[in-house]
C-alpha positions, 0 to 999 in steps of 0.5 A, spaced: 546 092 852 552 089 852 554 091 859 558 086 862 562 086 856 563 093 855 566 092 861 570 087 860 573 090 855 574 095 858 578 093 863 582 089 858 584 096 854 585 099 861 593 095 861 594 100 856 593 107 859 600 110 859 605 105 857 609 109 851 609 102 846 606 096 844 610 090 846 609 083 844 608 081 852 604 087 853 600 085 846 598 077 849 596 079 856 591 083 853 588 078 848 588 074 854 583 079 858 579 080 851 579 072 850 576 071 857 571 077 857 568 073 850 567 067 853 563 070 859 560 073 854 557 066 852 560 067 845 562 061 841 569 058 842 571 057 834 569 064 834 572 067 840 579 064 837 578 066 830 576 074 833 582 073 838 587 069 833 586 076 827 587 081 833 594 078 834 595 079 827 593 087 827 597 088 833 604 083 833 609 086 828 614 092 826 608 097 825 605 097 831 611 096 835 612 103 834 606 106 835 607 112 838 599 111 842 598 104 843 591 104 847 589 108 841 592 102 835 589 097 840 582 100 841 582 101 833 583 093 832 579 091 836 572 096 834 575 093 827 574 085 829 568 087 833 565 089 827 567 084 823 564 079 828 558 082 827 557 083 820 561 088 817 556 092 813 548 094 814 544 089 810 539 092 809 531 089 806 531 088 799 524 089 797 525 090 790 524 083 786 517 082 786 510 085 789 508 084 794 514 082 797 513 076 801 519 076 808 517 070 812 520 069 819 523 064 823 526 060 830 524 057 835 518 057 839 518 064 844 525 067 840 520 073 839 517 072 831 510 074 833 512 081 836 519 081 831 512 080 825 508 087 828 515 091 829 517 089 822 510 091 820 510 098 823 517 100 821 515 098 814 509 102 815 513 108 816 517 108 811 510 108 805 509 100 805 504 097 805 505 090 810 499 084 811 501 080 817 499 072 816 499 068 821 502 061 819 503 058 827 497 054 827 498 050 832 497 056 838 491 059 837 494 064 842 500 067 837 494 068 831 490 072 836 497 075 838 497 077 830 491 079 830 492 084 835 498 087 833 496 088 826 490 092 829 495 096 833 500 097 828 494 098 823 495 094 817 492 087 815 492 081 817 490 074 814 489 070 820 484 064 820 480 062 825 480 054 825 487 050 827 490 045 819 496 046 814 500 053 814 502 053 807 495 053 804 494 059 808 500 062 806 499 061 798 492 064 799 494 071 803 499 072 797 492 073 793 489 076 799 495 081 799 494 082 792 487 084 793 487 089 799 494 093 794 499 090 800 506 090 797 509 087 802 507 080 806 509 078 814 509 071 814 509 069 822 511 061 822 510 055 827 516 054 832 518 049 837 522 049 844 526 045 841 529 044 834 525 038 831 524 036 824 516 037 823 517 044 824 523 044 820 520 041 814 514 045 815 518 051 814 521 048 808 515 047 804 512 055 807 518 057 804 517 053 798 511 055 797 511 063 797 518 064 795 521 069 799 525 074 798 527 075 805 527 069 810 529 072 816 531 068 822 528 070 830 533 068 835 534 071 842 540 074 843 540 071 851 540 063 848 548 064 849 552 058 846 546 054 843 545 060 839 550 057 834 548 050 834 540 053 832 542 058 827 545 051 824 540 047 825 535 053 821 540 055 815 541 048 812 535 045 813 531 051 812 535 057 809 536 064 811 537 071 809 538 074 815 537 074 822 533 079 826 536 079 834 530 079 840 531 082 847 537 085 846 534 090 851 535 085 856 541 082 861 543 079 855 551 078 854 551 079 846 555 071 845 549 070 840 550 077 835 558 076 836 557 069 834 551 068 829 553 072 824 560 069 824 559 062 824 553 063 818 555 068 814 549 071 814 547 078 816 544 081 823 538 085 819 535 088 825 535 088 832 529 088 838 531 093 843 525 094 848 517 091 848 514 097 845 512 097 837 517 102 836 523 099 839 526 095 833 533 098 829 536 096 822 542 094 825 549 097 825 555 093 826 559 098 826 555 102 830 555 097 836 561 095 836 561 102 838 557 101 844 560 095 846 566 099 847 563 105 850 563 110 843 556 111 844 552 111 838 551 118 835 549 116 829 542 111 830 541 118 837 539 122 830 536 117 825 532 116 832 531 124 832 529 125 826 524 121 826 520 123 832 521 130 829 517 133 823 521 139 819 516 144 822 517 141 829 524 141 829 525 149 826 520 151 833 525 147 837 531 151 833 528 158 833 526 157 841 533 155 843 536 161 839 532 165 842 535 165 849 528 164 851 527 156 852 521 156 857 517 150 860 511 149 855 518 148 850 520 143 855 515 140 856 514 139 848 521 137 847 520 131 853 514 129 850 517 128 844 524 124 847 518 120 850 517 117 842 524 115 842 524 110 847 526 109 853 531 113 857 537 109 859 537 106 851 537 114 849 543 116 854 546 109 852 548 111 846 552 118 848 559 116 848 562 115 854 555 116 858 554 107 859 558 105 863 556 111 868 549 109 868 550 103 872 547 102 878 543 108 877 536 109 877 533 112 871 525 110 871 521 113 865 516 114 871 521 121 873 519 123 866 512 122 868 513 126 874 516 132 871 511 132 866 505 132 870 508 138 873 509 142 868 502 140 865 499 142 872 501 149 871 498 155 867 500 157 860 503 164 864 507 160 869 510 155 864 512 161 860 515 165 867 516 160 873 521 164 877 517 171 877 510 168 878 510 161 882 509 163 890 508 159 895 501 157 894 502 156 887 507 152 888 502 148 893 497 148 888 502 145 883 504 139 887 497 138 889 494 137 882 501 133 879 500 129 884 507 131 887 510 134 893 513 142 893 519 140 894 519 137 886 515 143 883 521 147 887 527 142 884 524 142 878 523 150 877 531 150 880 534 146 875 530 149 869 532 156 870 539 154 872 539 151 864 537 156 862 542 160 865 548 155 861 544 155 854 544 162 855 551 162 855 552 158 850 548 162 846 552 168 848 560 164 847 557 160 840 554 165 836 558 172 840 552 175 842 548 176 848 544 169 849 538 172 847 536 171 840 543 177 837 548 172 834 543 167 832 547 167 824 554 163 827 550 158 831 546 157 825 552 156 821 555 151 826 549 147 826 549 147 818 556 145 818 554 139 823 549 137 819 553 137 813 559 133 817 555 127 819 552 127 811 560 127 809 561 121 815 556 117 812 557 117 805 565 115 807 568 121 805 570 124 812 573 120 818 572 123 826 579 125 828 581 120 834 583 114 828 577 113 825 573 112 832 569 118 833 573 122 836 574 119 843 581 116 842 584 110 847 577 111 851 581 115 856 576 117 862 574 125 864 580 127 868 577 128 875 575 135 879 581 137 884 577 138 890 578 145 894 
């Protein structure tokens, strides 16, 4: 996501490192190198001078001039500009108005409107609603059946009629279906073109028309690059939006349609497609990717996606049994089917600051997960809760063999779990000043409830992390290297 933007910017904020103050001189090559990594990134021109023409007017001038921590000032600047860029505030759904709420989808043919329809759906089901999906893209049998098929998957209704004619009748009449079935909220799914043509921009028009919205989003693949710009237009004075919602931004996408969609429409991001499964789409945070763009991670979104995957009671057997000191591998094995629920592995760690830049060039397949969790499945209840004393040769032999492995997998496994036991122990032991099995158990709870309440206090704006504002990862310094002996 974003990487070789990411590592653009980078590069550019790398001029900074150990210069004592910001000169006009140093300022302009910088905003050079940040001009550059933007254009490549495929985002708009007019945007691109806008972005850089307000950098230089945060970083030239007296205040700055005597900034005692100038790659700080400029990191600060630039995370301010990109979430600006990107939409400055979450704008969440408005459902509100009216029931059933009706949000109608649409954008070009393949930009993802079906799939975003099925995300929306499940993500909306979760949180209490009641979605039906209607299927409005008439001219292609294979996106109603497409519609049809999430819906089933998502577990929620869908009006979709089987023969091909005017959409906007079949809008009008799933707003009484809806009704009928108790559904609160309706997913219209409308038609889309290769190409901007004017069939289907009056044919979204007058669904629009028809079902009065109250939320018209736009679907737009974040890797269509600098005709992002010129489609967005296209859609917003001929037919009206609300907001957008970003697809493939799991892919090789260099992010100039989320840095230049918002800028140049004024309307909002909403939500963002990040992976093929139902449950890989977020309510999107400008200052929150502007984060990741500039490798501060995203602790925030990592947490919201903790506690939903993890109930209360699911969440209290993981605290207790990491505080006990006696964290064995059927706990293990629990927490790495839950981490499964996420999503995939490279977008979690992604979001911890300063861990995206070291995961380039390295293979990070959830099938490794797969592998570790066929092992641990191999093995007895006994042997999950003491591999060390109870797991010999044969055992070992036995393991492989059913997990479809070899020994030397049971055996690095094995390794590596007792030697993190071993560091949650100790960490037991220094956080709560007791022994790292169970004794000092109240300060770590402490610790963890101050945590908590921190993040509520950060979220609400009434406490920033230390570091300027920027969650405590100031200037984007790199961890100082171990001599070697």
């Amino acid at each position: 996501m974003f990487d070789a933007l990411s590592e653009r910017l980078e590069a550019a904020l790398g001029r900074l490192r150990g210069r004592g103050r910001l000169d006009e001189q140093t300022v302009d090559a910088v905003l050079k190198d940040i001009r550059l990594a933007l254009l490549e990134a495929d985002v708009n021109i007019m945007v691109v001078r806008r972005f850089v023409q307000r950098l230089r007017e945060q970083l030239v001038g007296e205040d700055v001039s005597r900034a005692l921590n100038p790659t700080q000032h400029v990191v600060k600047a630039v995370n301010e500009e990109l979430t600006r860029a990107l939409g400055q505030d979450t704008a969440p759904l408005d459902l509100r108005a009216r029931r059933p709420a009706v949000i109608m989808l649409a954008g070009l043919q393949g930009s993802g409107k079906t799939t975003a329809a099925g995300k929306l759906a499940q993500q909306l089901k979760r949180k209490g609603r009641h979605p039906m999906l209607v299927a409005c893209d008439l001219q292609r049998p294979a996106a109603v059946e497409q519609l049809r098929v999430l819906a089933h998957q998502v577990g929620v209704h869908v009006y979709a009629p089987t023969e091909s004619g005017d959409p906007v009748p079949v809008a009008r009449d799933a707003l009484r279906a809806a009704g009928d079935t108790g559904c609160d909220v309706v997913i219209v799914d409308t038609a889309g073109r290769l190409h901007v043509d004017q069939e289907m921009m009056d044919q979204a028009a007058a669904i629009r028309a028809a079902v009065d919205p109250v939320e018209t989003l736009f679907v737009i693949d974040a890797m269509i690059g600098q005709e992002a710009v010129n489609v967005a237009k296209a859609f917003l004075d001929q037919v009206g939006f609300d907001g957008v919602i970003l697809t493939k931004l799991d892919g090789d996408a260099r992010g100039g349609a989320a840095l230049s969609v918002a800028e140049v429409t004024g309307r909002p991001i909403k939500f963002a497609s990040v992976g093929e499964k139902l449950d890989e789409f977020e309510q999107f945070h400008p200052d929150r990717m502007a984060g990741r763009i500039l490798g501060m991670g995203d602790m925030l979104t990592l947490i919201e996606k903790a506690e939903d995957t993890y109930s209360e009671e699911e969440a209290r057997r993981a605290e207790e049994a990491l505080l006990s000191g006696d964290f064995t591998l059927a706990e293990f094995l629990d927490q790495l089917q839950q981490l499964k629920k996420m999503g995939p592995l490279t977008n979690l760690l992604g979001m911890l600051p300063g861990v995206g830049k070291q995961l380039k060039g390295v293979d990070l397949d959830d099938s490794q997960l797969k592998r570790v969790e066929a092992i641990i499945q191999a093995m007895t209840p006994r042997e999950r809760r003491d591999p060390k004393k109870v797991l010999n040769g044969s055992r070992r032999r036995r393991i492989a063999a059913g997990s479809g492995t070899t020994v030397t997998d049971v055996n690095r496994l094995v390794k590596q779990f007792e030697e993190a036991q071993k560091m949650m122990r100790s960490v037991m032991k220094m956080a709560g000043g007791g022994d790292g099995r169970g004794r000092g158990k109240g300060a770590v709870r402490g610790q963890m409830a101050q945590a908590k309440a921190l993040r509520q206090l950060q979220q609400s704006g009434q406490v920033q992390m230390p570091g300027g504002g920027l969650g405590g990862f100031p200037g984007l310094q790199p961890a100082p290297k171990r001599k070697k002996r």
